[in-house]
TIVO-2410 file (N, C-alpha, C; in nm, 3 decimals):
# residues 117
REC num residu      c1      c2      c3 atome chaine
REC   1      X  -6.339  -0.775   3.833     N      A
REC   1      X  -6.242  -0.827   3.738    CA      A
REC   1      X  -6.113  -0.871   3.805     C      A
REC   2      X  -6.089  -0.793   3.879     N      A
REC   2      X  -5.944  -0.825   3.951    CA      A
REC   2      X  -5.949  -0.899   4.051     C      A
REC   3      X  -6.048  -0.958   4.096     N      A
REC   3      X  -6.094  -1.049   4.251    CA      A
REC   3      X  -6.059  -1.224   4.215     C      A
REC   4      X  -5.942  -1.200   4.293     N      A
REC   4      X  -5.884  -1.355   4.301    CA      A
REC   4      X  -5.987  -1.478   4.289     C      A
REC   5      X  -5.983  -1.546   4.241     N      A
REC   5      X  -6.058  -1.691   4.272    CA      A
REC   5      X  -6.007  -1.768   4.359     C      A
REC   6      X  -6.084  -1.877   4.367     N      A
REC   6      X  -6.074  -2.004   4.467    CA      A
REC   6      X  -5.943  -2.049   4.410     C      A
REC   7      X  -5.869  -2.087   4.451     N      A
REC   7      X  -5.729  -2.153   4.460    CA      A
REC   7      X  -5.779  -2.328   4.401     C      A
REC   8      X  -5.769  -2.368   4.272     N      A
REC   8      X  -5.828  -2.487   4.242    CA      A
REC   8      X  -5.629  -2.579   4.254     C      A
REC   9      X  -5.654  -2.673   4.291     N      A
REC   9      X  -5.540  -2.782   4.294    CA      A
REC   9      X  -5.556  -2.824   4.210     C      A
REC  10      X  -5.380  -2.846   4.110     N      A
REC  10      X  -5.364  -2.865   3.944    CA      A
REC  10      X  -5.337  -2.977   3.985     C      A
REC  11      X  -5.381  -3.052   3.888     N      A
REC  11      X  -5.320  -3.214   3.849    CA      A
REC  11      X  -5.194  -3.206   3.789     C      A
REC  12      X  -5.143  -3.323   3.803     N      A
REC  12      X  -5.018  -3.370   3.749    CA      A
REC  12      X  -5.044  -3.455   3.643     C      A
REC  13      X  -4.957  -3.396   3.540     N      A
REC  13      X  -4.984  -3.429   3.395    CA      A
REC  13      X  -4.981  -3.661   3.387     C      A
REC  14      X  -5.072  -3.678   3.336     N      A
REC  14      X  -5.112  -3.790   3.281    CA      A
REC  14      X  -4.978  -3.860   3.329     C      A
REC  15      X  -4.838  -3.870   3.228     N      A
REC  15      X  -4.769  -3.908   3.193    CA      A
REC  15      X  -4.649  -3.911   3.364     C      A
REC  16      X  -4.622  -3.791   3.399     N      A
REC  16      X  -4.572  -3.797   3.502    CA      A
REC  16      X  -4.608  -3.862   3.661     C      A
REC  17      X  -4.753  -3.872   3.618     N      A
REC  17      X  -4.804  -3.938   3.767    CA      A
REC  17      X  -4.792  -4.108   3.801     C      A
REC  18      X  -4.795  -4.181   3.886     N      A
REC  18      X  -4.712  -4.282   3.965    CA      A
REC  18      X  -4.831  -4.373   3.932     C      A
REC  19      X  -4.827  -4.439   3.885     N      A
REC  19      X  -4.938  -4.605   3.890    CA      A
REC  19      X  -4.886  -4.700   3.851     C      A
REC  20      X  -4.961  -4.792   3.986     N      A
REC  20      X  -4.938  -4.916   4.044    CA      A
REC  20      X  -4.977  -5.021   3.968     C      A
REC  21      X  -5.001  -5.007   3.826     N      A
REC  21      X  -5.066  -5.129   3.761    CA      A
REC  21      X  -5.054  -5.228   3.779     C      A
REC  22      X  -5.109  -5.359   3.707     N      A
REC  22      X  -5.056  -5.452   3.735    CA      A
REC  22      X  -4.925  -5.479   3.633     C      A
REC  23      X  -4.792  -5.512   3.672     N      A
REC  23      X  -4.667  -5.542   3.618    CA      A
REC  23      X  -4.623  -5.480   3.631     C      A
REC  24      X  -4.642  -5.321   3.688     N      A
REC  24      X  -4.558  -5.187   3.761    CA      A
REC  24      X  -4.497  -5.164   3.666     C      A
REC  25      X  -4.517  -5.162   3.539     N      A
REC  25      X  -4.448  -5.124   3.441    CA      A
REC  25      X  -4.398  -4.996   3.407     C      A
REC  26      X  -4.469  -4.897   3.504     N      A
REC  26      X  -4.357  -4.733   3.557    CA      A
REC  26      X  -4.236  -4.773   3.640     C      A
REC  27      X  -4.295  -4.872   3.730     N      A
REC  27      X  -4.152  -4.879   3.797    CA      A
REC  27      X  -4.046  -4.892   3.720     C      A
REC  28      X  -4.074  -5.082   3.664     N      A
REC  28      X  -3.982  -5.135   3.551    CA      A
REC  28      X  -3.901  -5.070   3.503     C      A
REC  29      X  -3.972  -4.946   3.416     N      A
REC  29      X  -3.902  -4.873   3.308    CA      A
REC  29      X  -3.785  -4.755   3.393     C      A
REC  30      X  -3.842  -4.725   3.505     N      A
REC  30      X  -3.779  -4.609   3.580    CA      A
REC  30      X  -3.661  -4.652   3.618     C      A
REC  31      X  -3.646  -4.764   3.664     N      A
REC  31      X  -3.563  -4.884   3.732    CA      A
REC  31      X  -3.453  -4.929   3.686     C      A
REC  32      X  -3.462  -4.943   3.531     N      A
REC  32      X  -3.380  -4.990   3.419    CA      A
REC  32      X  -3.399  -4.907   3.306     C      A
REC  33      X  -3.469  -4.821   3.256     N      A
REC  33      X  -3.480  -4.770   3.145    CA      A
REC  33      X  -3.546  -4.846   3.051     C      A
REC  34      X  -3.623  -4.825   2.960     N      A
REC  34      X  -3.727  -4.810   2.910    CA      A
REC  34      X  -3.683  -4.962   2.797     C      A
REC  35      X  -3.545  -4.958   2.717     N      A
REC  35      X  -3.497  -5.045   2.642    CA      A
REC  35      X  -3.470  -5.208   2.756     C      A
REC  36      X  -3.385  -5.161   2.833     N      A
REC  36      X  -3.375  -5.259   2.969    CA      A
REC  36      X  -3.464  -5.317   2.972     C      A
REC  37      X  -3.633  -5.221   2.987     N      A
REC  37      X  -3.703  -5.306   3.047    CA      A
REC  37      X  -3.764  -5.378   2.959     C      A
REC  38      X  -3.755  -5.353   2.827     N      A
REC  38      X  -3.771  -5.435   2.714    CA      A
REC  38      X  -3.732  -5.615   2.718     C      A
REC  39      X  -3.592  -5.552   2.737     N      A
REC  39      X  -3.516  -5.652   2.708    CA      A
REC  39      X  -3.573  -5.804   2.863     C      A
REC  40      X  -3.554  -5.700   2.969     N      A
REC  40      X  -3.629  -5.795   3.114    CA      A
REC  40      X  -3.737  -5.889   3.067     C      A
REC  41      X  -3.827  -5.813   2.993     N      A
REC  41      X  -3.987  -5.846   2.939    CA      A
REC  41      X  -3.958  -6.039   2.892     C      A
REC  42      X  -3.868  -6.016   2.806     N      A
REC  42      X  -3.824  -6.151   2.752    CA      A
REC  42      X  -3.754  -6.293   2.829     C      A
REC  43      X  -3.684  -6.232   2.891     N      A
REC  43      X  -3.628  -6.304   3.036    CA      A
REC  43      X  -3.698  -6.461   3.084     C      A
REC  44      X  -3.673  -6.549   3.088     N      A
REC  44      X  -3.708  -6.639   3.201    CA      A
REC  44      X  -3.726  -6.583   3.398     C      A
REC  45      X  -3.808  -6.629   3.454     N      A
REC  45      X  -3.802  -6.563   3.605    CA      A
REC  45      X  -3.675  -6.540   3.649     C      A
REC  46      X  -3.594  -6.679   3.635     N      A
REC  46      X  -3.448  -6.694   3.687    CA      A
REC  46      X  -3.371  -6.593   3.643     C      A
REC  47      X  -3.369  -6.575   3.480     N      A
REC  47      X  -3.250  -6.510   3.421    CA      A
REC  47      X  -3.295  -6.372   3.510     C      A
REC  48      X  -3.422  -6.318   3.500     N      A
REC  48      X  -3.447  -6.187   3.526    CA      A
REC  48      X  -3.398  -6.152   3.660     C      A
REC  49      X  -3.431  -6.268   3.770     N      A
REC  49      X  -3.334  -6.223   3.920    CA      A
REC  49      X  -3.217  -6.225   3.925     C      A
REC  50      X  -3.108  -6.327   3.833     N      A
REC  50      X  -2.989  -6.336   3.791    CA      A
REC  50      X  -2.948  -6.126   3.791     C      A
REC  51      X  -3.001  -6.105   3.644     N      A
REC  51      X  -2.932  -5.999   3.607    CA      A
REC  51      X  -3.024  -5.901   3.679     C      A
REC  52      X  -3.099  -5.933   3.784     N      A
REC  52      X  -3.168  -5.792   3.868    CA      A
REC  52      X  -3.054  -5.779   3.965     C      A
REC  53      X  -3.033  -5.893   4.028     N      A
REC  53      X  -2.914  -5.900   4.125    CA      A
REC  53      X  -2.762  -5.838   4.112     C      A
REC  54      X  -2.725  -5.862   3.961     N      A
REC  54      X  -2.621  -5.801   3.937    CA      A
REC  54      X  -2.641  -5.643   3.926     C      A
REC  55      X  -2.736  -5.566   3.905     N      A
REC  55      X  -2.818  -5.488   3.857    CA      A
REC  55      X  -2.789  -5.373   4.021     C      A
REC  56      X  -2.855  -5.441   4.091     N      A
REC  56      X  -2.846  -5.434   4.246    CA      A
REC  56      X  -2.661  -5.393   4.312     C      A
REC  57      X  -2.642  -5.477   4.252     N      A
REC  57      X  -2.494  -5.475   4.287    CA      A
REC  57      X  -2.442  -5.359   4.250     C      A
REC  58      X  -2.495  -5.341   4.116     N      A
REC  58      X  -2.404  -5.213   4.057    CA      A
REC  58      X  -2.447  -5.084   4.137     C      A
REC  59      X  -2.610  -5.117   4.199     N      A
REC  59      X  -2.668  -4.992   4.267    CA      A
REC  59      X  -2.630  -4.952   4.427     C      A
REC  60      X  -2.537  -5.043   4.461     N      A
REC  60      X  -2.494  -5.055   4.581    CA      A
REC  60      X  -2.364  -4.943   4.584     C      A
REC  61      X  -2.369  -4.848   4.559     N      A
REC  61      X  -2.243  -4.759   4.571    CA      A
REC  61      X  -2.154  -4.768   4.677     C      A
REC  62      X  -2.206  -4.798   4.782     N      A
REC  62      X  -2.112  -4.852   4.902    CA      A
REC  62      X  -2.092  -4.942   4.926     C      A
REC  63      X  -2.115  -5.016   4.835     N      A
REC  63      X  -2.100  -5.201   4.874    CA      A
REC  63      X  -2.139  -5.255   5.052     C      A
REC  64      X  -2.236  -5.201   5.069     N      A
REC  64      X  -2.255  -5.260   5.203    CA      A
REC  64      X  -2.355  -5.362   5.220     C      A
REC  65      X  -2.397  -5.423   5.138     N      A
REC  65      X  -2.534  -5.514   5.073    CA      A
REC  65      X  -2.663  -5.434   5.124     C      A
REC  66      X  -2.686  -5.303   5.145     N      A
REC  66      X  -2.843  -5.278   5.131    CA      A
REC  66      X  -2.829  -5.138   5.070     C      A
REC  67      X  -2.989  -5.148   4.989     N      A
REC  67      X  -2.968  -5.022   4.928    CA      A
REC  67      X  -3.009  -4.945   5.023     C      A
REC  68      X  -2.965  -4.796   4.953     N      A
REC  68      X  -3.062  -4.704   5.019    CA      A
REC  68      X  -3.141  -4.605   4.972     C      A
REC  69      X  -3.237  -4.555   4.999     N      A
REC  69      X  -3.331  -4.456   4.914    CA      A
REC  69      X  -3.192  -4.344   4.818     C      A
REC  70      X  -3.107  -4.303   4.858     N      A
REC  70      X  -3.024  -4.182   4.778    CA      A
REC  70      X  -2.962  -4.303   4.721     C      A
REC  71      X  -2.955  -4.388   4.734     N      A
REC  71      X  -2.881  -4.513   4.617    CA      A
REC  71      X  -2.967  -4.535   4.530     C      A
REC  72      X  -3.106  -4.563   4.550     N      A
REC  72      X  -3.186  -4.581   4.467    CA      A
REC  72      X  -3.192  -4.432   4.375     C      A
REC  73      X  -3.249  -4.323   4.437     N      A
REC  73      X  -3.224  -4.178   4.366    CA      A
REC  73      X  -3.165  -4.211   4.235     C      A
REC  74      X  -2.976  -4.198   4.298     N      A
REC  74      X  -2.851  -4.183   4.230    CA      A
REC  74      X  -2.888  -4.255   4.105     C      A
REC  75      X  -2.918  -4.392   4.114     N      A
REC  75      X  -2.984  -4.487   4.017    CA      A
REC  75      X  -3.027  -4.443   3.904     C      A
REC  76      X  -3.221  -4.379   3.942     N      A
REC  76      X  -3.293  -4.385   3.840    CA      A
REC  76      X  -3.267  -4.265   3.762     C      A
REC  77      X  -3.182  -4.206   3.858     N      A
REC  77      X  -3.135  -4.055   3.759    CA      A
REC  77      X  -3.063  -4.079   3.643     C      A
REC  78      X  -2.952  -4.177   3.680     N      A
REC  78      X  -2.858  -4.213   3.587    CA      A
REC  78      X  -2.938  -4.261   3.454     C      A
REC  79      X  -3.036  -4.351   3.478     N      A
REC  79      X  -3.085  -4.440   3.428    CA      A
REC  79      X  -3.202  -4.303   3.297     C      A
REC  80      X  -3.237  -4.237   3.352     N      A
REC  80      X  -3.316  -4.123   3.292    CA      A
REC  80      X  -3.220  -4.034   3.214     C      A
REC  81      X  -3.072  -4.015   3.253     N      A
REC  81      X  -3.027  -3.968   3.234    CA      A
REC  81      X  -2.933  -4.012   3.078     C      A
REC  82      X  -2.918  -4.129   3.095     N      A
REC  82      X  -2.855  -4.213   3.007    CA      A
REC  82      X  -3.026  -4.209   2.854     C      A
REC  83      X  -3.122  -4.222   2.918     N      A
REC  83      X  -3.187  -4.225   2.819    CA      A
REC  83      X  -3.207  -4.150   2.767     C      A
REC  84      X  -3.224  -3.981   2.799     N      A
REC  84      X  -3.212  -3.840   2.747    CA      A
REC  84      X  -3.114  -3.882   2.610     C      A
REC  85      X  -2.979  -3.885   2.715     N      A
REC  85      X  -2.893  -3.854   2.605    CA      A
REC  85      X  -2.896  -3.972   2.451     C      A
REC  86      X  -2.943  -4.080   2.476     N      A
REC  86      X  -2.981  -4.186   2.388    CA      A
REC  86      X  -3.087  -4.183   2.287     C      A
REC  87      X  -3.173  -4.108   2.351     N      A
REC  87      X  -3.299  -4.000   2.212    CA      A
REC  87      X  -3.275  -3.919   2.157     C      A
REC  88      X  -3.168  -3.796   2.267     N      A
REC  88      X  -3.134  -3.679   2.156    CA      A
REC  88      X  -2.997  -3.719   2.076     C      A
REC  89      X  -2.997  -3.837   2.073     N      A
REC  89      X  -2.828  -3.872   1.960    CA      A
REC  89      X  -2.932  -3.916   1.830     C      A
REC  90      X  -3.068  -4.033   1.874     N      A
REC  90      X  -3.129  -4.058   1.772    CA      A
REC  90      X  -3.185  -3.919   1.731     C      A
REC  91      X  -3.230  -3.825   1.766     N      A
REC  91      X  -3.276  -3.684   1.746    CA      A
REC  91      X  -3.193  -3.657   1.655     C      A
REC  92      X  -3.088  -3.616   1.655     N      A
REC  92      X  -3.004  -3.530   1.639    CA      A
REC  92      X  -2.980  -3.579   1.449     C      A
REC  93      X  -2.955  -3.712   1.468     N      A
REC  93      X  -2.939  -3.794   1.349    CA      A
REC  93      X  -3.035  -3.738   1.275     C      A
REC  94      X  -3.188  -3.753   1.316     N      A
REC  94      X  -3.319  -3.720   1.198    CA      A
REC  94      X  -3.263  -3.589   1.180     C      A
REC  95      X  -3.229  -3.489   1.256     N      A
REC  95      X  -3.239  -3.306   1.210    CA      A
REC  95      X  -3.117  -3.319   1.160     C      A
REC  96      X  -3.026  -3.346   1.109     N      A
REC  96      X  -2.866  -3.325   1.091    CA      A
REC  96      X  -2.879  -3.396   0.904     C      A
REC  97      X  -2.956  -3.306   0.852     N      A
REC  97      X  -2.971  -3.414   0.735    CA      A
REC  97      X  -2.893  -3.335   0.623     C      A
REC  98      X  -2.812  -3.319   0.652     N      A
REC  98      X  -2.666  -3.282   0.566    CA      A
REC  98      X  -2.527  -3.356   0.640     C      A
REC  99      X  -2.573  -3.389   0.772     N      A
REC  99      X  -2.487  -3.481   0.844    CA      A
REC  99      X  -2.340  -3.449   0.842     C      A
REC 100      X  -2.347  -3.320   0.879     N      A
REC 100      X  -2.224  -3.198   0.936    CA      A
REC 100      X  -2.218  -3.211   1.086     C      A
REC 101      X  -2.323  -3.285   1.126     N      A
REC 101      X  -2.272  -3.289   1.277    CA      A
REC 101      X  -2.347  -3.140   1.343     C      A
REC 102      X  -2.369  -3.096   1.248     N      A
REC 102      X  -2.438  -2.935   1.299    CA      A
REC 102      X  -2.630  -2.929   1.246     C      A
REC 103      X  -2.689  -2.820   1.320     N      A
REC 103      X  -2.848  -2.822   1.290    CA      A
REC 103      X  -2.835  -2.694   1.249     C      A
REC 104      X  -2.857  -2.684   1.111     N      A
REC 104      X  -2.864  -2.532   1.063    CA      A
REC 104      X  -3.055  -2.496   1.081     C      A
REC 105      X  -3.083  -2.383   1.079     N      A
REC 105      X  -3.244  -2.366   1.144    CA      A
REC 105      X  -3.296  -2.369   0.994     C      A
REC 106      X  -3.211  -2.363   0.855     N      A
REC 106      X  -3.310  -2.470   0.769    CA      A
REC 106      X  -3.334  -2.608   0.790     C      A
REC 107      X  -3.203  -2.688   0.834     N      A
REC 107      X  -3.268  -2.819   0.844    CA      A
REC 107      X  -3.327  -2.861   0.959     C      A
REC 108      X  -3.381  -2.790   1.024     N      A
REC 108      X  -3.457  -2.778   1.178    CA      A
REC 108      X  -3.614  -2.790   1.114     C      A
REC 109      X  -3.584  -2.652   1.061     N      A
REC 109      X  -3.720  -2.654   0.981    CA      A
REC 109      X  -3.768  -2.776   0.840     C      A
REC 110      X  -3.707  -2.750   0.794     N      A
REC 110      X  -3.735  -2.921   0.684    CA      A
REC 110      X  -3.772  -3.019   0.780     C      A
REC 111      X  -3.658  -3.086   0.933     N      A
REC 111      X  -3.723  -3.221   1.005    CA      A
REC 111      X  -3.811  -3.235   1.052     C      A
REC 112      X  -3.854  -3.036   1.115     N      A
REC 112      X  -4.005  -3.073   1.163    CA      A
REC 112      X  -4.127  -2.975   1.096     C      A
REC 113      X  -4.084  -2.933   1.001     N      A
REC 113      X  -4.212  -2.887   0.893    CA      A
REC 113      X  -4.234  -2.901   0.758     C      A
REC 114      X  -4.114  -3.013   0.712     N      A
REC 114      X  -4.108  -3.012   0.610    CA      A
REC 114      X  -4.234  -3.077   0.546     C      A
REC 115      X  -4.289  -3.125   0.587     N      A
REC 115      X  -4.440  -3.143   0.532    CA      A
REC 115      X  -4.542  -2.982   0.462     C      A
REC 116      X  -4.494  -2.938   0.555     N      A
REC 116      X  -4.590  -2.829   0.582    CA      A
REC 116      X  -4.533  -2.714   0.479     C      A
REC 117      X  -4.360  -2.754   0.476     N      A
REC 117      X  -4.337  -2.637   0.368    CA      A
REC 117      X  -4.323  -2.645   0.224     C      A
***
């Protein structure tokens, strides 16, 4: 009962793992955020290197014209980071349904069981 097993190697969940599809559309989204890359989608080629370039610029923290991998980092964090906080504001809106600005754990429960209760 107590005899260790074989050590099996876990996968990495679906969603978090890296593919190269065609249109790199993990990158895309990682790159610019998910709305961004919406908005890219629509673009002419030109406009899209236009505002990739400016894009670039902004990612250049040292202004030395090349990026660098911790520039890139700094980047997609922001970029992940900015989107967190941009879901849990839409979040916050659906559970706040007395719209006090506060989540009482009844209206927690009503946004996500109120079906159920």
């Amino acid at each position: 009962l107590g005899k260790p097993t074989a050590r099996q190697e876990r996968a990495r969940p679906a969603a978090a793992q890296h593919e190269d599809r065609p249109g790199f559309q993990y990158d895309h989204e990682a790159f610019l955020g998910k709305e961004e890359a919406r908005s890219f989608d629509q673009l002419s080629p030109e406009e899209s290197r236009e505002r990739l370039g400016k894009i670039v610029d902004r990612i250049d923290d040292n202004k030395d014209g090349y990026l660098t991998t911790e520039e890139l980092k700094n980047w997609i964090k922001r970029v992940q980071k900015r989107y967190i906080y941009e879901n849990m504001a839409k979040v916050w809106k659906d559970y706040d349904l007395n719209k006090d600005n506060k989540i009482a754990w009844e209206e927690y429960k009503q946004a996500t069981y109120g079906y159920y209760l």
